[in-house]
C-alpha positions, -999 to +999 in steps of 0.1 A: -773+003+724-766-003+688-798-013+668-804-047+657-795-059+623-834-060+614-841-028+624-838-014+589-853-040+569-887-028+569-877+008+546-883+002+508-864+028+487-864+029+443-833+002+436-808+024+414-794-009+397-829-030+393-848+002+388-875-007+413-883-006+448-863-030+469-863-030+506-831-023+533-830-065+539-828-069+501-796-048+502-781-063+531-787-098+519-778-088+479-778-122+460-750-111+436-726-107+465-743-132+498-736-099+516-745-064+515-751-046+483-719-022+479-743+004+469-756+002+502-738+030+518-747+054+483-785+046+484-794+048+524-774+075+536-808+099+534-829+076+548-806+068+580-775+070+594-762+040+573-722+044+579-729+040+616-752+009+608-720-007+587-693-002+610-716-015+637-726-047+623-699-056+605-661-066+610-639-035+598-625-062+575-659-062+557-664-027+563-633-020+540-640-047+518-676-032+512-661+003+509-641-008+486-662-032+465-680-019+431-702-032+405-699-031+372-717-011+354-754-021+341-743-017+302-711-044+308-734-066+326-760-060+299-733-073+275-721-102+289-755-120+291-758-110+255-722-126+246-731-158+269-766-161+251-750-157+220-726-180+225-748-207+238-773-205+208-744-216+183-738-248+197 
């Protein structure tokens, strides 16, 4: 029997992208995408079998939308809250 979606929640890991500890729910719920984290598979593969964990618990739509998915990286995010900061203190 597969384990339940919680099982994993618990395990805290250093967050790549945030650059603190997050736990395994934080990535599974990720608030920039209401879904998991697509670092997910990258960051948890030590910790557990994590590509089992995917293709059990979600759809293999998701599964190849997660594989798939990437972020962008932290400097263009960096630069885009400048550029909308910017941009909002000249009105």
């Amino acid at each position: 029997m597969p384990p339940k979606a919680e099982a994993y929640d618990h395990m805290e890991r250093r967050c790549p992208r945030l650059g603190g500890p997050v736990t395994f729910r934080y990535c599974r719920e990720c608030p920039d995408t209401e879904g998991f984290c697509p670092k997910t598979a990258d960051c948890w593969w030590e910790y557990f079998d994590v590509m089992t964990y995917l293709k059990t618990h979600l759809s293999e739509k998701e599964f190849n939308e997660l594989s798939e998915a990437k972020f962008k990286p932290k400097v263009s995010s960096l630069l885009e809250i400048i550029q909308q900061l910017s941009g909002n203190s000249k009105q």
